[in-house]
PLY file of the C-alpha trace (Angstrom):
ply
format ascii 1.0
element vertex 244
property float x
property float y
property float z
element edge 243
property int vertex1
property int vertex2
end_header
3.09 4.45 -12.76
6.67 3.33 -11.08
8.21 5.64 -13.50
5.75 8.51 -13.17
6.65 8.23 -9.43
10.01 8.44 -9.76
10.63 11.01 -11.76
8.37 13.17 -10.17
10.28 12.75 -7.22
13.34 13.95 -9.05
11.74 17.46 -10.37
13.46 19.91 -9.32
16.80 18.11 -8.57
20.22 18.71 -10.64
19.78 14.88 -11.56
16.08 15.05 -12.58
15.21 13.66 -16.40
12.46 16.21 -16.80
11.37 19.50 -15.47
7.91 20.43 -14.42
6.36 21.12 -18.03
7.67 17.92 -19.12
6.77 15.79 -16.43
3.14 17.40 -16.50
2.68 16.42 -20.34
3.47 12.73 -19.51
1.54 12.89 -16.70
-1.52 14.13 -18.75
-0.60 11.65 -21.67
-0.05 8.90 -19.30
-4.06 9.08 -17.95
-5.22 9.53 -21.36
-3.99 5.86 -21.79
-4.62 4.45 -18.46
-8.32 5.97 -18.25
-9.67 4.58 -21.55
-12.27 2.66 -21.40
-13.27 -0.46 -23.43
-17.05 0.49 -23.45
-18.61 3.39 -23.50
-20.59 2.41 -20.09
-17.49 1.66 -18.15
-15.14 3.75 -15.44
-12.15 3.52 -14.72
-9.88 2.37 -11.65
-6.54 2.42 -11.50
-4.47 0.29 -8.83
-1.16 1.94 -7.50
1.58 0.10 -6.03
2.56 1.89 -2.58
5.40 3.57 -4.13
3.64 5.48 -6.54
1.74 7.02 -3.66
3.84 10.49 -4.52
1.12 10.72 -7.39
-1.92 10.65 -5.62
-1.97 14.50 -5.20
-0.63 15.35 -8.92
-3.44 13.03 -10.44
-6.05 14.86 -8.20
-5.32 17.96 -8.97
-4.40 16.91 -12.51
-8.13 15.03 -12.40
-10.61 17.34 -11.29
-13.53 14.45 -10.77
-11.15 11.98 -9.81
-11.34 10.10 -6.38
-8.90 7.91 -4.41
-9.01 5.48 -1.90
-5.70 4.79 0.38
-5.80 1.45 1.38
-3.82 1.41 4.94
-2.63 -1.15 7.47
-2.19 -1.02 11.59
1.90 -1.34 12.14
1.97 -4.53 14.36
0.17 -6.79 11.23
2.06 -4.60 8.74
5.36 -5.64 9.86
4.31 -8.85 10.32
3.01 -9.18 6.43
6.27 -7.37 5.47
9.08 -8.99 7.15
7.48 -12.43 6.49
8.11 -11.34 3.03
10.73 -13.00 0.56
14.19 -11.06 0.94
12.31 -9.67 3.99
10.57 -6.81 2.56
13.19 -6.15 -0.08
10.72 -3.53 -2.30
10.29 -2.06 1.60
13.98 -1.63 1.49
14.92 0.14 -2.06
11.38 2.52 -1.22
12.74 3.78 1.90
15.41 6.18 0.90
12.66 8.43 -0.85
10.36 7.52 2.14
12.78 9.37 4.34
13.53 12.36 2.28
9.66 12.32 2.17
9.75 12.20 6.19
12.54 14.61 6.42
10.69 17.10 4.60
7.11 16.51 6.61
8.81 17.06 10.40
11.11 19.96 9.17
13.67 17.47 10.43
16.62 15.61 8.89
17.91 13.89 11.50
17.06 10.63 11.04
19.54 8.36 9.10
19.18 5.33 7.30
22.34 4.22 7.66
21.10 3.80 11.42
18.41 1.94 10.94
17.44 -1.61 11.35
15.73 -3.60 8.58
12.69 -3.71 10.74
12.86 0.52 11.95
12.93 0.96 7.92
9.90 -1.05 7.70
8.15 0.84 10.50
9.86 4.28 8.83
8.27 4.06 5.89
5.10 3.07 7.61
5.30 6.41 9.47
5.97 8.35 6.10
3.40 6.83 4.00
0.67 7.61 6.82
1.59 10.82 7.35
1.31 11.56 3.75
-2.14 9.87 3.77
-3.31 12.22 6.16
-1.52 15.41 5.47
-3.21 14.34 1.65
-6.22 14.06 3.83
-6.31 17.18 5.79
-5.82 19.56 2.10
-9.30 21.29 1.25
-9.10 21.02 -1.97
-8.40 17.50 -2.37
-8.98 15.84 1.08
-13.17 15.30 0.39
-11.85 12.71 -2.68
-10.37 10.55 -0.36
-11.15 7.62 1.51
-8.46 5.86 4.12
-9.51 2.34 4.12
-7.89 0.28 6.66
-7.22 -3.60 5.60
-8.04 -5.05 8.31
-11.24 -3.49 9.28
-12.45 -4.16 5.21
-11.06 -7.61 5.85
-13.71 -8.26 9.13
-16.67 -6.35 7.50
-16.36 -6.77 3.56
-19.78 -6.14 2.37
-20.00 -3.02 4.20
-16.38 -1.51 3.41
-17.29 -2.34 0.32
-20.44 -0.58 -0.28
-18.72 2.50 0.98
-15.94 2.27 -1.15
-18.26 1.52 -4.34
-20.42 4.65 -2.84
-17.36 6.78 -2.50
-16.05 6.39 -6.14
-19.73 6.79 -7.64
-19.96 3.17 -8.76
-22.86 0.94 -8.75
-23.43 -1.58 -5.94
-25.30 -4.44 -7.63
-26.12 -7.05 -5.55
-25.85 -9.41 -8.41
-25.80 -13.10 -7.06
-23.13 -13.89 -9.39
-20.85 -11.02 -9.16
-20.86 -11.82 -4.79
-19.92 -15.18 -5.47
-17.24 -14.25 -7.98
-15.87 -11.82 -5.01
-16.04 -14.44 -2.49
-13.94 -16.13 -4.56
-11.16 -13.30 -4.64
-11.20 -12.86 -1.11
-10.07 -16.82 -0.81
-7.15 -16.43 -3.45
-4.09 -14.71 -3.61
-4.15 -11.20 -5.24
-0.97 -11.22 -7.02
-1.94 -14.82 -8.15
-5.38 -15.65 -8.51
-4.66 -19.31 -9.38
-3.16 -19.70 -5.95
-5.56 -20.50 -2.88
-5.49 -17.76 0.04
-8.39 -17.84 2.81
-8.39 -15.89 5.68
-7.47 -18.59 7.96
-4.06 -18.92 5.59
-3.16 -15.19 6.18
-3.87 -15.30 9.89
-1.54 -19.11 10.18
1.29 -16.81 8.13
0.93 -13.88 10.26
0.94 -16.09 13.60
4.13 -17.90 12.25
5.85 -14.66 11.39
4.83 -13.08 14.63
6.56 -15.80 16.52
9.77 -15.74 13.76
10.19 -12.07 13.54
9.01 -11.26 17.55
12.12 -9.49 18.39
12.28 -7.79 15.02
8.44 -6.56 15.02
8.85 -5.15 18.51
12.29 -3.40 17.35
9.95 -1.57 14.51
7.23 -0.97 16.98
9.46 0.65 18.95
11.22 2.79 17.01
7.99 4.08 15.70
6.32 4.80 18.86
9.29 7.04 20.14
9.14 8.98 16.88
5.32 9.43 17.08
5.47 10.47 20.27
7.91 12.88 19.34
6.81 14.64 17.12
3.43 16.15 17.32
2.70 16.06 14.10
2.48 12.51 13.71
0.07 12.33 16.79
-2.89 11.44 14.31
-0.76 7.80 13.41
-1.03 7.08 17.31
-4.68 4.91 16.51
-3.12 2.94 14.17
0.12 1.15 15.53
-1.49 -2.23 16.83
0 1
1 2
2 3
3 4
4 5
5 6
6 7
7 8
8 9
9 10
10 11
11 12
12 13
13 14
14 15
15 16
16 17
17 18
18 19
19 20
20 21
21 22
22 23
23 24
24 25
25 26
26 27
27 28
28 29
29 30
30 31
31 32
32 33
33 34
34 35
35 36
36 37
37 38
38 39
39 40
40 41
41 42
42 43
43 44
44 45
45 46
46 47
47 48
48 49
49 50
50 51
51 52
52 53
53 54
54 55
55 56
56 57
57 58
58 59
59 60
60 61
61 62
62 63
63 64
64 65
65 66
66 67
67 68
68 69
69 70
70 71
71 72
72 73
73 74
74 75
75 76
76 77
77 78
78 79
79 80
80 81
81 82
82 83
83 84
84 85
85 86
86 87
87 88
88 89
89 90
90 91
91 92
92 93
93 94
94 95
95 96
96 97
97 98
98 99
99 100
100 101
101 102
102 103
103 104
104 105
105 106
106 107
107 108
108 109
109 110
110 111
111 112
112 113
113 114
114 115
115 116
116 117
117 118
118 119
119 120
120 121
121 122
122 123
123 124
124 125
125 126
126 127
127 128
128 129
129 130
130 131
131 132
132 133
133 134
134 135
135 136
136 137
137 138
138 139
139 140
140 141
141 142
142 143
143 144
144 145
145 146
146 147
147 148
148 149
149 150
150 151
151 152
152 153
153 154
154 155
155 156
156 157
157 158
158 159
159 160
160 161
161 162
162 163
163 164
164 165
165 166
166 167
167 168
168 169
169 170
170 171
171 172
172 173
173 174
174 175
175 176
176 177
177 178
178 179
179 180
180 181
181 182
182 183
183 184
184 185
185 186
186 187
187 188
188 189
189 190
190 191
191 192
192 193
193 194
194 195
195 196
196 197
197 198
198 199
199 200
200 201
201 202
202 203
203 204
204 205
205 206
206 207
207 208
208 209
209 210
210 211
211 212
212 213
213 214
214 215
215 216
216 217
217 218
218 219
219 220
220 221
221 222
222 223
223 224
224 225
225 226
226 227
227 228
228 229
229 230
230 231
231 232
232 233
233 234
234 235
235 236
236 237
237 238
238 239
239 240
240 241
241 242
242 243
């Protein structure tokens, strides 16, 4: 998927691998092999890292039946999560480059630099640029009605509900299967990157509080900067909800 995302970010460019033909086949082979299924009752769901989000509109209209959910976060606890981060939000860091060129190309505007930027206003940047693409994703007729924004922390206070709708919006089954809950209770007090390794929601809200008071001057820096693009740059208004 990282590589599907990259190069599709380099069509068109002097320095692009592929050209549009070829970057459609491996797209098309590429979901042959992620969509199989190992029984013939099963569907398929396919988790993108946050770089990759560049695809969601090629698989779409690749995928005529396919759906998406965009999982998003509120700035303040973003930045928070991020610069808490080891290397302080390094993959943050080496995505924002095409983040930018992505922003650039959104506000008809080029005149932000990253040279200019702190590592905090690159955090918040690509914050900015991967919301606006959510929405602008959002606001297409043809592929906006197969999408569902799903903010973290409102699926983190209500799960059974978010849930449902998620399950609803993808056309899977919601079986309230005794087992099956407990087994998700069990996620939701583990780390997702390592299941082994014991997370509760107490845990993420100590880390959070701790990096709030560590990165205060930093998080505000970020908050700023976004706020005086936002409100900017009309069409970013939409983003205004979701910045604390």
């Amino acid at each position: 998927m990282r590589d599907l995302a990259i190069t599709e970010r380099d069509l068109g460019s002097p320095l692009g691998r592929l050209n549009q033909e070829q970057w459609d086949a491996l797209l098309h082979a590429s979901l042959k092999l992620l969509c199989r299924p190992f029984s013939s009752r099963q569907q398929t769901v396919i988790k993108a890292t946050s770089s990759c989000n560049n695809l969601v509109g090629p698989i779409l209209r690749h995928e005529s039946k396919a759906k998406a959910v965009l999982l998003c976060q509120r700035l303040e606890p973003h930045l928070a999560t991020i610069l808490k981060g080891a290397g302080g939000g390094m993959d943050a860091l080496q995505s924002a480059p095409a983040r930018l060129a992505f922003l650039h190309d959104f506000l008809d505007d080029n005149t932000l630099r990253l040279h200019a930027m702190e590592t905090s206003e690159m955090v918040a940047m690509g914050w900015v640029a991967e919301l606006a693409r959510f929405h602008q994703l959002m606001a297409g007729s043809s592929i906006g009605p197969r999408l569902l924004l799903l903010d973290f922390e409102r699926m983190l206070a209500d799960m059974p509900n978010e849930l449902t709708n998620v399950l609803h919006h993808l056309g899977l089954s919601d079986d309230r299967d005794p087992e099956r809950s407990a087994k998700q209770v069990a996620v939701m007090r583990s780390y997702a990157k390592s299941p082994t390794h014991g997370y509760s929601p107490g845990d993420r809200k100590h880390d959070l509080d701790l990096s709030r008071r560590t990165f205060a001057a930093d998080i505000e820096r970020g908050m700023r900067w976004a706020i005086r693009l936002i409100e900017s740059s009309p069409r970013l208004a939409v983003l205004r909800s979701m910045l604390e």
